[in-house]
N, C-alpha and C positions, 0 to 999 in steps of 0.2 A: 449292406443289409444282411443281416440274419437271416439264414436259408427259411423260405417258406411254405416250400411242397418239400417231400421227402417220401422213399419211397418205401421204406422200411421202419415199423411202427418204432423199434425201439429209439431211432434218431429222432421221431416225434414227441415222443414224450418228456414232458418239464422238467426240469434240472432240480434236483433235492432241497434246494436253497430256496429255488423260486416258492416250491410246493410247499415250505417251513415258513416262509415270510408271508404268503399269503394265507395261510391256516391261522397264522397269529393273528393279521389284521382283522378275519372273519372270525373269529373267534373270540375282540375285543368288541364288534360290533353286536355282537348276538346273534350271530346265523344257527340256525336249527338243523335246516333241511337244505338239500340242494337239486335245483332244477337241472341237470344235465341233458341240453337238448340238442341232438342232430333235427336233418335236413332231409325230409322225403321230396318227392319229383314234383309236389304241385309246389313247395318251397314252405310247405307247414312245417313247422316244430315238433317234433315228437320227443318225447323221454320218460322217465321211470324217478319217481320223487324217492330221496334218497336220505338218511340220516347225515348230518353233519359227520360223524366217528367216522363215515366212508370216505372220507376228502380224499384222505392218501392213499387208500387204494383204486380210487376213483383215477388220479395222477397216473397212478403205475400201472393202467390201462389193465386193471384188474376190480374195473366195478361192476356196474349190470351189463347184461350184453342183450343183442336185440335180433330177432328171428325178424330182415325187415322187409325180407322176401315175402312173408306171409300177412302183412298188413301195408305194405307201401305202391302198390300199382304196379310190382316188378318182381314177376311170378319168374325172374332168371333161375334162381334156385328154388331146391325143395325140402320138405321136410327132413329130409339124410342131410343134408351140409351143414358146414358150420356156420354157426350166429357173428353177427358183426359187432366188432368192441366197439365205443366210443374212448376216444382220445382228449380231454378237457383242450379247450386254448387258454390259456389262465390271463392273456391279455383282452379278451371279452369277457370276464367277472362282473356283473353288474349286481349291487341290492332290489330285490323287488322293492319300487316303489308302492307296489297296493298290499304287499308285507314283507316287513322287515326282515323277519324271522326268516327270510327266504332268499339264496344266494342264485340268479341266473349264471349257465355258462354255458357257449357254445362247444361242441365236441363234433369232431371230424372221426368220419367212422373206416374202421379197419374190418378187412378181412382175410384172414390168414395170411397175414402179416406184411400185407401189402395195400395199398390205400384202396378202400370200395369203391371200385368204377362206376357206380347208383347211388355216387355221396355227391351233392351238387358243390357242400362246401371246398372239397377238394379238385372240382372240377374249375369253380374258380382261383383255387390256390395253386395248381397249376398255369394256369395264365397271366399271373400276378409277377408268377415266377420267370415264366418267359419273358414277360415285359421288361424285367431285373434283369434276366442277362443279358437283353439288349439296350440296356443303359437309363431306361423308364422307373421310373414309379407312376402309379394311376391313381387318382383322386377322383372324387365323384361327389355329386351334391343331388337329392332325390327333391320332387314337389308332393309328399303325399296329397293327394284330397280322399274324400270319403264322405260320407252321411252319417247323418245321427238321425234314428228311427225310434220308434214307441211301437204296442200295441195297443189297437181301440179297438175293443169289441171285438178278441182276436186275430183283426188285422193289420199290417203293418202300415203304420203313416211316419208321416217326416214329423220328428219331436220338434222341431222349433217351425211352424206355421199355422199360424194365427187366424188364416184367409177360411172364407166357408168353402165348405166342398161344392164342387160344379155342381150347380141347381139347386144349393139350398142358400145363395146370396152373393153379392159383387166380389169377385176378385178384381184385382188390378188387370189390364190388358198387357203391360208388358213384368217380367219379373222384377220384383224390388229389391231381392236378396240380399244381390253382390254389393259389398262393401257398404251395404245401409248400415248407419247407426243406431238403428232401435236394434233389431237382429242382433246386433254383437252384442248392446248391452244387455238384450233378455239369454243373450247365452253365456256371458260372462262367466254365470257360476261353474260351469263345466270348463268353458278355456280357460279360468285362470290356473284350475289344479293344474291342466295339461302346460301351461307355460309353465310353473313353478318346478313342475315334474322332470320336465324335459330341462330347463338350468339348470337347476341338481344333478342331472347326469351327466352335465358338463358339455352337453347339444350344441348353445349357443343359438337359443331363441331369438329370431329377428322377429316376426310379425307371424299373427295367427289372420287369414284372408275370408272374411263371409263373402263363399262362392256363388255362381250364377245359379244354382236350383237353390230351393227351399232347404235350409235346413244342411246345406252342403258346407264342408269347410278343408281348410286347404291349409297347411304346416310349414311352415321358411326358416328353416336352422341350419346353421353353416356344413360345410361339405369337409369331410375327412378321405381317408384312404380309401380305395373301394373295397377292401374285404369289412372293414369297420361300417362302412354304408351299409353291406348288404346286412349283416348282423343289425344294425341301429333301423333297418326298415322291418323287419322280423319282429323283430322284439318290440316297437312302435304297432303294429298290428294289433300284439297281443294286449301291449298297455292301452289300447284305445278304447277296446274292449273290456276290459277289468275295470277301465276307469266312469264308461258310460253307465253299468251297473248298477253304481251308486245314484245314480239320477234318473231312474227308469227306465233306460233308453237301451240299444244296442246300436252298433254299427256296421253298416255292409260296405264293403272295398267295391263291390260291381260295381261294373263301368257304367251302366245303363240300368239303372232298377227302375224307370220309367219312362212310358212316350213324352217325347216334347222337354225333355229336362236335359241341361248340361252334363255332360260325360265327366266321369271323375277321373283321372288321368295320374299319373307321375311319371310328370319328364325327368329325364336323367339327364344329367348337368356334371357331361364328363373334361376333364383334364388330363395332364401330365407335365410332370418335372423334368430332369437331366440329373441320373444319380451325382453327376460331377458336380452340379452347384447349387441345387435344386431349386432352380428357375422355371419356372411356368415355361414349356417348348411352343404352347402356342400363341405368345406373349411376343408381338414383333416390333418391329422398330415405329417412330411416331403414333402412337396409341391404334395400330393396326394388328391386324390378326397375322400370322408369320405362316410364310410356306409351308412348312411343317403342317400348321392344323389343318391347310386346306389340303395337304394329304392325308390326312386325319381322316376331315369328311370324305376324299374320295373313298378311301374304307369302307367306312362305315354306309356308304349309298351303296357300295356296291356289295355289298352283305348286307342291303337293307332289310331282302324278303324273310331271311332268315332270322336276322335279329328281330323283327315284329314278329316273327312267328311265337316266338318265345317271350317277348316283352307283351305283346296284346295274343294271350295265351286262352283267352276262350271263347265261346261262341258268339258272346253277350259283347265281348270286343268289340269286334268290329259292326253292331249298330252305331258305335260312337264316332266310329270312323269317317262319317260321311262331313259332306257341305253343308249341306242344310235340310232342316227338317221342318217337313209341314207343322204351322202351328205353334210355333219353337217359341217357346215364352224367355224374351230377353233381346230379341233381336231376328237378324236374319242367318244370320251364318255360325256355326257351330266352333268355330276356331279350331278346328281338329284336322290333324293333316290326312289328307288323299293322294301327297306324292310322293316321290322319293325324291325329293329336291330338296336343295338347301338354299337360303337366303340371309341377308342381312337385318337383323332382326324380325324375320318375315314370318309370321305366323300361323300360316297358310302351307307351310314347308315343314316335314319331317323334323329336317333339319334347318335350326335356327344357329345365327351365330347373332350372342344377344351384345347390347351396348352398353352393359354396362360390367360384363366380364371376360376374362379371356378361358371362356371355353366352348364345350360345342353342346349346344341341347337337344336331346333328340325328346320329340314330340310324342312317338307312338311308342307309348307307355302306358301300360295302367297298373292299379295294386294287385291283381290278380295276379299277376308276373311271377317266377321264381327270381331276384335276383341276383343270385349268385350265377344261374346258366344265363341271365340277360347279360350281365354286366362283362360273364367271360368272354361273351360272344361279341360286346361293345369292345374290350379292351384287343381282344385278339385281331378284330375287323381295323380298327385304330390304326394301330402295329403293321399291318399290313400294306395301309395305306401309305404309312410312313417308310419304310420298309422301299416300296416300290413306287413310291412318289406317283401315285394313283392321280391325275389331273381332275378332282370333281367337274371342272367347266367351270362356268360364270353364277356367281350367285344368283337368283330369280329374286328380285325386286316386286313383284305386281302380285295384285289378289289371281293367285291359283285358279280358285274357285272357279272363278269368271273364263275362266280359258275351254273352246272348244276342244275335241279330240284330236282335230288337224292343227291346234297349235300347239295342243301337248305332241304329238309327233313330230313335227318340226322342229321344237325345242329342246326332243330327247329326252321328254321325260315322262318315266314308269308312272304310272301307279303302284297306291299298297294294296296288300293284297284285299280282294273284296268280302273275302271271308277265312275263318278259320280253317276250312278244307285244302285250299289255294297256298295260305301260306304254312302248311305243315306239310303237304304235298311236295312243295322247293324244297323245303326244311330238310325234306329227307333223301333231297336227290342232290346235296350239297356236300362235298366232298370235302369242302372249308370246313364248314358245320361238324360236321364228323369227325374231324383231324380236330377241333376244340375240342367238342363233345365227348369225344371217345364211341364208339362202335354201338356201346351195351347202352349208351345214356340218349345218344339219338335213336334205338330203335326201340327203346321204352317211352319214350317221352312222343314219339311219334305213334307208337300203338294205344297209345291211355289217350290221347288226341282224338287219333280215328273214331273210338270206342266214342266219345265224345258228341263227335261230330256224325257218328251214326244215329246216337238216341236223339239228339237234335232234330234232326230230320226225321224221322220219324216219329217224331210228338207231332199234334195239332194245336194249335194254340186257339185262343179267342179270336186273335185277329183272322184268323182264315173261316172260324165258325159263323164271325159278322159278316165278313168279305161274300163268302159264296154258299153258305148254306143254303139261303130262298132265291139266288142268283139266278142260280144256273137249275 
């Protein structure tokens, strides 16, 4: 493998050849302009729209540069220091699909002449890295879901629901959403661009899923490398968005934008190879899962609290996190995990190991996530497990849910954390975490948290003004 952290920008930057073959190709295509986007700490995109004529100074890490201390949640520096360059990767090039004229690229950001310890991309390409020298490649497969929304009457509702609103006529008593066939066909005109869009970028569309809320929808395209995942969930963000647009609509990634609706979720659907043959390692003999992966999951449980800290990254999170919810239109139970356990296809557990792949899924995940710091912190937890052949214990076969507290103690197993305070609290007393993260990226990413989890708690919401205003 071609080195893929480096610690000095000049080793980073693309080779003259690359930079001439790729200017030609974009150049026969009609690119205009170019989107060169880094990665700030919530895992948004930022960048600086740039003339085509800039390609190659852009390459030789001589194009815009970014002051990102002063707009990214990461007051480290100050107005005296120097700006962070972006570095192109000229193997994430993609065309905008919602315009032509326009070349996406991801760019890893330098600062004085060492890689930004506040670059998340490089904080997973360091771990990619590790993986590689310990004989690994990492593969990964994401489930985005999300909404598609409208405004009525300057308020937001779900763009595809038919049903009258509570008290002004019958709804159904349980949800019809998921996998109905009218639903798909009256949304059709929107997922067909999004299937066509996404095989064109060479994705590998298997099925688009009408989810359990109104109006929810959920994306199944095959899984690549994980630094290519984490780039392909990024830039899926933004094209979800550019592409509802055209239809009226917008889209929200929260987890929970309503009482009594299913969580929107993206499990991560992680792997690995063996550079020597590149064989699936958790791929074992008679169509069985192999030692290996269930050192895998021992990992990955045991850096559970930290990995959800950063995969279910906001307040709104963990409402989705629970069993069940009063009223819950679809059924009784939310299919959303409350433990750190793993099971055999058990979806009551964190951690699933499914039937019909060899790899490990982890549950608590949403799109809100950065994942580049999720996925480092998946890959490094992994590694770990592997590494020190971590025993997970016995897969949990039985509904979770149903379990008292004296048989989850008897059984050994945690809960997740029950809110965002709890688990960024571990987050930052985690020594593991830190040694991925780096110093500067866990006490930023921990203080934009808090900051978080303070105005939280100190909002009022309706529910507390219904609950006890004439209560009490």
């Amino acid at each position: 493998m071609t080195k893929i952290y480096h610690t000095k920008m000049a080793d980073a930057l693309p080779s003259k050849k690359r930079v001439a073959e790729e200017k030609a190709r974009l150049e026969k295509a009609g690119i205009k302009y170019i989107l060169s986007c880094w990665i700030d700490m919530l895992g948004l995109p930022k960048t600086k729209p740039i003339p085509f004529a800039e390609f190659e100074a852009l390459c030789a890490g001589k194009g815009p540069q970014f002051a990102v201390h002063s707009v990214s949640f990461v007051p480290e520096l100050g107005p005296n220091d120097s700006d962070q360059i972006p570095v192109p990767d000229l193997d994430s090039l993609v065309i905008c699909p919602w315009d032509k004229t326009c070349v996406w690229v991801f760019s890893d950001l330098w600062w004085e002449d060492e890689p930004y310890n506040l670059c998340p991309r490089q904080t997973l390409k360091r771990a990619v890295q590790n993986a590689d020298d310990a004989g690994y490649k990492a593969f990964c497969g994401i489930e985005p879901e999300f909404i598609a929304m409208r405004y009525e009457d300057g308020q937001p509702v779900k763009a595809i629901d038919d049903d009258p609103l509570p008290g002004e006529g019958l709804r159904p008593r349980r949800q019809a959403f998921g996998y109905d066939v009218e639903y798909s066909i009256d949304s059709m005109e929107f997922l067909k661009e999004l299937i066509d869009i996404v095989n064109d970028l060479g994705w590998e569309m298997k099925d688009v899923v009408c989810e359990g809320a109104y109006s929810q929808f959920e994306l199944d395209f095959t899984y690549t490398n994980i630094l290519q995942m984490a780039d392909r969930l990024v830039f899926l963000r933004v094209l979800l968005k550019e592409v509802a647009k055209k239809y009226g609509m917008f889209i929200t990634f929260m987890p929970k934008p309503t009482i009594g609706d299913w969580r929107s979720g993206a499990h991560i659907n992680f792997s690995m190879t063996s550079k020597t043959d590149n064989k699936n390692i958790f791929e074992g003999k008679d169509g069985k899962f192999s030692d290996v992966a269930y050192h895998a999951v021992g990992g990955l449980i045991k850096h559970g609290t930290s990995i959800t800290a950063i995969a279910c990254s906001t307040v709104n999170s963990y409402n989705g996190l629970v069993p069940i919810v009063g009223g819950f239109e679809g059924g009784v139970y939310t299919w959303a995990p409350t433990t750190m356990a793993y099971g055999d296809n058990n979806r009551s557990c964190m951690i699933r190991l499914p039937q019909n792949r060899f790899c490990i899924e982890n549950r608590a995940a949403d799109m809100c996530m950065n994942p580049y710091l999720s996925l480092a912190m998946t890959t490094a937890s992994a590694l770990d497990g592997i590494k020190n052949k971590i025993d997970p214990g016995k897969p949990l076969n039985l509904n979770l849910y149903t379990l008292t507290p004296e048989e989850m103690e008897a059984s050994n197993i945690k809960s997740l954390p029950r809110n965002l305070l709890e688990a960024i609290e571990s987050l930052n007393e985690d020594d593991f975490a830190r040694e991925v993260l780096g110093d500067s990226m866990l006490l930023q990413f921990f203080s934009y948290k808090k900051d978080e989890w303070d105005r939280y708690h100190q909002a009022v919401t309706d529910w507390e003004v219904q609950e006890f205003l004439r209560l009490y």
